[in-house]
N, C-alpha and C positions, 0 to 999 in steps of 0.2 A: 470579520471585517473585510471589506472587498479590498481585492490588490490588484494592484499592474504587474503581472508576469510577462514575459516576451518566453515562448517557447521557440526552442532554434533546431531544426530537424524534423521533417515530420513522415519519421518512418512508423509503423505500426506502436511505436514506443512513445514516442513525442505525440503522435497522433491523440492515442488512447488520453495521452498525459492536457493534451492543452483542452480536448473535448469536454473531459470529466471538471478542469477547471473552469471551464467556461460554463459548464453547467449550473456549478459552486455559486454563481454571482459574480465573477471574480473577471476583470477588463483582460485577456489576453489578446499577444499580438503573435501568429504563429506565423514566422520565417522558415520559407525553403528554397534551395534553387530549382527546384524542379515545378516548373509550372503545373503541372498535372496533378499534383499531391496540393497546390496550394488551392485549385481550382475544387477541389474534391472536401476539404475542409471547410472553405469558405462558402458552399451551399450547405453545410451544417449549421450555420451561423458563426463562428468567429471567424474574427476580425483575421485576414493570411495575407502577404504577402509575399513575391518572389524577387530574394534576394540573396548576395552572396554574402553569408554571415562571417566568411574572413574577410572583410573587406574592414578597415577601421574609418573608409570616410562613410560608408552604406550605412557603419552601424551609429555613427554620429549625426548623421542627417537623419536617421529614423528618430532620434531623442532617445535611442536605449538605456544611456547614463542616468534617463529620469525613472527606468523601472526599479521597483521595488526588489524584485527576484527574477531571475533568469534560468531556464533551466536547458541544457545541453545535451540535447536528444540524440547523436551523432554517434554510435555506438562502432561500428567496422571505420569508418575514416577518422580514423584517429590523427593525424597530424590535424585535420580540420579541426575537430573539438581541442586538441590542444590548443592552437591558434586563436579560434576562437574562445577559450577560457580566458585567457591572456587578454583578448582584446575588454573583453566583458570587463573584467577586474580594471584592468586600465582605465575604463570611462567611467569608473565610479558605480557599480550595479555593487550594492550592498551583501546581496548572497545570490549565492551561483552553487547551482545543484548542475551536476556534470553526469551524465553517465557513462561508464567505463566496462568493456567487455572481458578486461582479465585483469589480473591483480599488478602486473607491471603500467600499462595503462590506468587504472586507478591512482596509481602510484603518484605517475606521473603527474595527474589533476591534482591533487591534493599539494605535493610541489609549489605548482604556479599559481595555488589562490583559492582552486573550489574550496566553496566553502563545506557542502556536502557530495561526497561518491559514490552511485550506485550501480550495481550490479542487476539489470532484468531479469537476465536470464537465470542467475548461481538464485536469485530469491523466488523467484518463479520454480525451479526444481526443487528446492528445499521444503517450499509449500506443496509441492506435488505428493514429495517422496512422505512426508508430514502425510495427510491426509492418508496415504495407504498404512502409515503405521498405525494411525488411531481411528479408528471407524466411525463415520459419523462424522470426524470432522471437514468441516466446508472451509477455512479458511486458516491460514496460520503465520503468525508473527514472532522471529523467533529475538529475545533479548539477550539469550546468554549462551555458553557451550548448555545445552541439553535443559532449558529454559525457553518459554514462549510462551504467546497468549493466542489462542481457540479458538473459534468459532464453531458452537454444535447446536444443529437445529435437534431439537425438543424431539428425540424417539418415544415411543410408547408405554418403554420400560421406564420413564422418566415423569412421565406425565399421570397428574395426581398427588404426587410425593412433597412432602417440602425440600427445598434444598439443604435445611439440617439433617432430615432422615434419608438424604441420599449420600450424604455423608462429606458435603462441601465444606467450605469456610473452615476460620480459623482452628474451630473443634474437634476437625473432622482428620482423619488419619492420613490422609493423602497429602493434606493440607493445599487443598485445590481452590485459590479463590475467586468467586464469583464475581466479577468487575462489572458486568450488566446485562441486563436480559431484555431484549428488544421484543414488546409484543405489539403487533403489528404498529400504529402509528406513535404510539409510545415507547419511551426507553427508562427504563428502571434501575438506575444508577447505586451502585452498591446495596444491591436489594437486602433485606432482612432475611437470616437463615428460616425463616417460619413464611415464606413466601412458599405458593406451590407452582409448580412448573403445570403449563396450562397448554395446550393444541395451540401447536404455532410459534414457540413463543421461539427466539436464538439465542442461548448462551454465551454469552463472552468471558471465556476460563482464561484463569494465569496459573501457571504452576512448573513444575518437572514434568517434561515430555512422559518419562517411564510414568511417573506415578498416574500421570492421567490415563495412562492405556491402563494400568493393572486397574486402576477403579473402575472404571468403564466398565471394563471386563467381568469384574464381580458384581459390579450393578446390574449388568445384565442378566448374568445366572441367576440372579435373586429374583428378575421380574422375566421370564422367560418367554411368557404369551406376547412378548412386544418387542421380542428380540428383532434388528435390523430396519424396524421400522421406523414409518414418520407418520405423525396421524394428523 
C-alpha cells in the first residue's frame, strides 16, 4: 500500500533509505538543510526539499503531522535527531524510525518516542562479518543471538538436487528452512521439499548461523565438481 514517509537527513543513509522508497511507489518528502544533497536527490525523482528539520514551525507548515511514517536519517548530529524525534512525535507522526549510531544514542531515541532504532553501520558489519563466515552467502538478517535468515545464490553443488536431498526443511538435520526461493521473475514462497534448485534461482534460508555453515560445508564435499561456484 503506498505511504507518505517524509525522510529527514540525506546523508548516504537517508539518501539510499528515501530512493529505495520512492522506487517502492511510495509518496516520499526528503528534508535537508544542505542545499546541494537536496538538489542531487531531487533530479532522481523525489519529491526534496531544504529545510531545517529542528525547526517545529518548518515542520508544521510542511503538514509533517499528516505523514504516515517518518524516518530520521541524522546519524553523527545527534542532538539534531534527538530534537528532531521529539518534534516529529509532538505533531502527531504515527511511527518514527530514528537512526542512532551507538547504543547510548539509541537509547536515548527510544526514550523520547521513536517508535523504531537502528543501527547502519553495527547491521551493515554484522552482514559483512556473516557473509565471510558462510560462503556463498549474499545477504544476511540476523533475529536472534546466533539466529538469521540467508540469502544464497544457487552454487553448482546445489543445483539439480531437490531441497529434501540436500537436506533442508523440517526433515533435514540441520533443520535449515527454506522460506523462499526467488527464480528470476518469480518467488516460490515456502517451496515443497521435492522442488529442485534450478541455475539462477536465490535462496532465502532461516536457521542457526553454525548449522548453516557446517551444512553447507558438507554439501559441498558431497558435490565437489561445483564447489564455490555459481552457474
Amino acid at each position: 500500500m503506498r505511504k507518505q514517509v517524509a525522510v529527514i537527513g540525506l546523508g548516504r543513509f537517508g539518501t539510499s533509505v528515501a530512493l529505495t522508497l520512492h522506487d517502492a511507489g511510495n509518496e516520499v518528502l526528503a528534508i535537508d538543510i544542505d542545499e546541494k544533497r537536496v538538489q542531487e536527490i531531487s533530479s532522481k525523482g523525489t519529491h526534496a526539499l531544504q529545510a531545517e528539520a529542528t525547526n517545529e514551525t518548518v515542520l508544521t507548515e510542511l503538514g509533517i503531522g499528516e505523514f504516515q511514517t517518518a524516518v530520521v536519517a541524522m546519524g553523527s548530529a545527534i542532538e539534531s535527531s534527538v530534537l528532531c524525534t521529539i518534534l516529529l512525535r509532538k505533531l502527531g507522526v504515527p511511527y518514527v524510525v530514528a537512526r542512532a549510531d551507538h547504543d547510548l544514542h539509541g537509547s536515548i531515541l527510544e526514550r523520547i518516542g521513536a517508535n523504531r532504532v537502528v543501527y547502519p553501520e553495527h547491521e551493515m558489519g554484522r552482514r559483512v562479518a556473516h557473509g565471510v563466515e558462510l560462503p556463498g552467502v549474499q545477504d544476511y538478517m540476523p533475529l536472534a543471538k546466533g539466529y538469521g535468515i540467508s540469502k544464497l545464490m544457487a552454487h553448482k553443488y546445489l543445483i539439480g538436487s531437490t531441497l529434501g536431498e540436500l537436506g533442508f526443511g523440517p526433515s533435514g538435520k540441520a533443520k535449515i528452512a527454506v522460506l523462499l526461493i526467488r527464480r528470476g521473475e518469480d518467488v516460490l514462497i515456502a517451496p515443497d521439499m521435492g522442488e529442485k534448485v534450478e541455475v539462477g534461482d536465490e535462496l532465502v534460508l532461516s536457521g542457526r548461523d553454525d548449522a548453516l555453515e557446517r551444512h553447507l560445508s558438507q554439501v559441498r564435499k558431497q558435490h565437489p565438481e561445483g564447489d564455490g561456484e555459481t552457474a
